[in-house]
N, C-alpha and C positions, 0 to 999 in steps of 0.2 A: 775215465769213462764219460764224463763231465763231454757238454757240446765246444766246437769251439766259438762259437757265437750264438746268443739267438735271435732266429731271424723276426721280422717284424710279424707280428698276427695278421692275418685276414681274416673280419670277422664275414660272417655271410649278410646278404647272398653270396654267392661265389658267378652270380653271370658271366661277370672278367673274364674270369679264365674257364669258362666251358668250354671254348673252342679249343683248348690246349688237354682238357680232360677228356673229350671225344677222342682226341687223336690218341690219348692215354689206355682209354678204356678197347678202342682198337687194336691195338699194339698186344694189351694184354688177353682182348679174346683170341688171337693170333698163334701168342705164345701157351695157351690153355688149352687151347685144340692141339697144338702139335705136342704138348704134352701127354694128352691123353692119349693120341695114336703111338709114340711110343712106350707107356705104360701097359696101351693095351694087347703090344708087340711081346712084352716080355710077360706076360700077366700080373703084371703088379699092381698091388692095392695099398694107398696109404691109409689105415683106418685106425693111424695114432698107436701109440707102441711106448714103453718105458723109459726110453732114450726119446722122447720126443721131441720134432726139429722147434717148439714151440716155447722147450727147454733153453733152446743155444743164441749165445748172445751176441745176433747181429746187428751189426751196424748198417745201416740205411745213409745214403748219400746225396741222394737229388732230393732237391728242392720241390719237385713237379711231383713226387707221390709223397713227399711230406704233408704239402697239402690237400693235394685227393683225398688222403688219409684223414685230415681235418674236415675236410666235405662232407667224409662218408660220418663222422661223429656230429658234425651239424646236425644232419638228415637224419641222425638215432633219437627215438625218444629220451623226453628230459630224465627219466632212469635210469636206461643206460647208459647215458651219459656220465651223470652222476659216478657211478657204477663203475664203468671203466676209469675215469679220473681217479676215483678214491683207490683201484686195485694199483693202476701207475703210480701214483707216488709210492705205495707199500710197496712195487718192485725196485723203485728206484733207493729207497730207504737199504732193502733187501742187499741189493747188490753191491751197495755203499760199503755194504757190513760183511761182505763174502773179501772184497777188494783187500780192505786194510785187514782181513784175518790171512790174506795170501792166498785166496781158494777162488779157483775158476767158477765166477754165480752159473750155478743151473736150475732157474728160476719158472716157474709160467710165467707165457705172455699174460698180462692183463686184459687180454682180447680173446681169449680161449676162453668158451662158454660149452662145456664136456666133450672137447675135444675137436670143437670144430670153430671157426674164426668169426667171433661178433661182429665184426666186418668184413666179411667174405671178399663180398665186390670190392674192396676199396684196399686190399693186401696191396704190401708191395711184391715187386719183383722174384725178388729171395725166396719170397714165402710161398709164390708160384710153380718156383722150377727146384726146391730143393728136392732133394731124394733120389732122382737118378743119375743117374753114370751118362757123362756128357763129356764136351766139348766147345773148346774158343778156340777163335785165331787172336792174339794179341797183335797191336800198332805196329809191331818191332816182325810179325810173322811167323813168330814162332807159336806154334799150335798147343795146347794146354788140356791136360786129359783128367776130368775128375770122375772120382770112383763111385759117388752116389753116396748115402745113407748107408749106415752100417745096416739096417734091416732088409734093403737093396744089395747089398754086397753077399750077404749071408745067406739068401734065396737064389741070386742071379748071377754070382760074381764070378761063376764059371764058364757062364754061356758068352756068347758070342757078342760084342758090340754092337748093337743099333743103337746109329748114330743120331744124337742129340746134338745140333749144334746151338748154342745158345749166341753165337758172333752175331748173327742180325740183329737179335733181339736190343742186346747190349749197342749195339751201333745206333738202332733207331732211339733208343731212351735219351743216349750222349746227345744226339741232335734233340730232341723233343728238350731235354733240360738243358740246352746251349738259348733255344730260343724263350722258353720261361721265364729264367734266369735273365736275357735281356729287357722283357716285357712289364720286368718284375724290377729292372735297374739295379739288382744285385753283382755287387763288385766281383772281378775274379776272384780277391782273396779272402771272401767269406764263403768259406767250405763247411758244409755240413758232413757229422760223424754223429748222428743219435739211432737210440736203441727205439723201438714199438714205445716202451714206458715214458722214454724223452717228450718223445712228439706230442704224447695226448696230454704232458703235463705243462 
């Protein structure tokens, strides 16, 4: 669960790479409007639930909202900062301790503050578009259908398909962290695989 590398810090300002995080933060009000329009197609509300997606242990991958994500905790006052640091390592401690008992960690994020995201603005991707019932086209063409959030499936999973397609999104981020990654002199074969708790610690 370990990263496979870690990458060098940036500490702030972060001016560098504003012009890479405007293109970020557009991308993602993009992806957050068409989200809502088809949430608001099927009347769905995520208002956090028992199985919550804040539980599930994603891995994050670009480099380009690892550090947004770092931006967005610059720009948090020195307590929550604090704050969230000290809860990441206890989740990282946490999960260490679920792994070598054999048990899948279903942890809070350390960025969940009663149920809503201490860095809102500066989420990734994932944390964006999880919950409904969607779709990609993969490299290869073949089309890939996901069923949504079991709290989505269990409300909706009988109605009819409106279509979420998430392939743009995912296409423009691949370019957006092809050019980062150059700007940033990051080799091909340093790949990031860290969780929420990784990043902030």
């Amino acid at each position: 669960m370990e990263m496979r590398y870690r990458p060098e810090p940036i500490k702030p300002p972060f001016e560098p790479l504003e012009t890479f995080f405007t293109r970020l933060k557009a991308l993602y009000g993009r992806m957050d409007l068409n989200y809502q329009e088809v949430a608001t197609r099927y009347g769905f509300h995520c208002t956090g639930c028992e199985k919550s997606c804040c539980r599930t242990l994603f891995f994050h991958h670009t480099h380009i909202e690892y550090y947004y994500l770092l931006a967005g905790l610059a720009a948090a006052d020195t307590k929550s900062q604090l704050k969230f640091r000290r809860r990441a390592a206890d989740v990282r401690r946490q999960c260490r301790s679920s792994v070598n008992d054999g048990a899948q960690p279903r942890i809070m994020c350390p960025l969940n503050e009663d149920g809503l995201c201490g860095l809102y603005a500066h989420r990734p991707m994932i944390c964006r578009l999880h919950g409904l019932s969607h779709h990609f086209v993969r490299p290869d063409k073949k089309r890939v259908h996901g069923p949504g959030c079991w709290l989505f499936t269990a409300q909706f999973g009988r109605m009819a398909y409106v279509a979420f397609d998430r392939t743009p999104y995912y296409k423009e981020l691949a370019g957006l962290e092809s050019m980062f990654r150059a700007a940033l002199h990051v080799a091909p074969q340093q790949r990031l695989k860290l969780t929420i708790a990784q990043m902030l610690v």
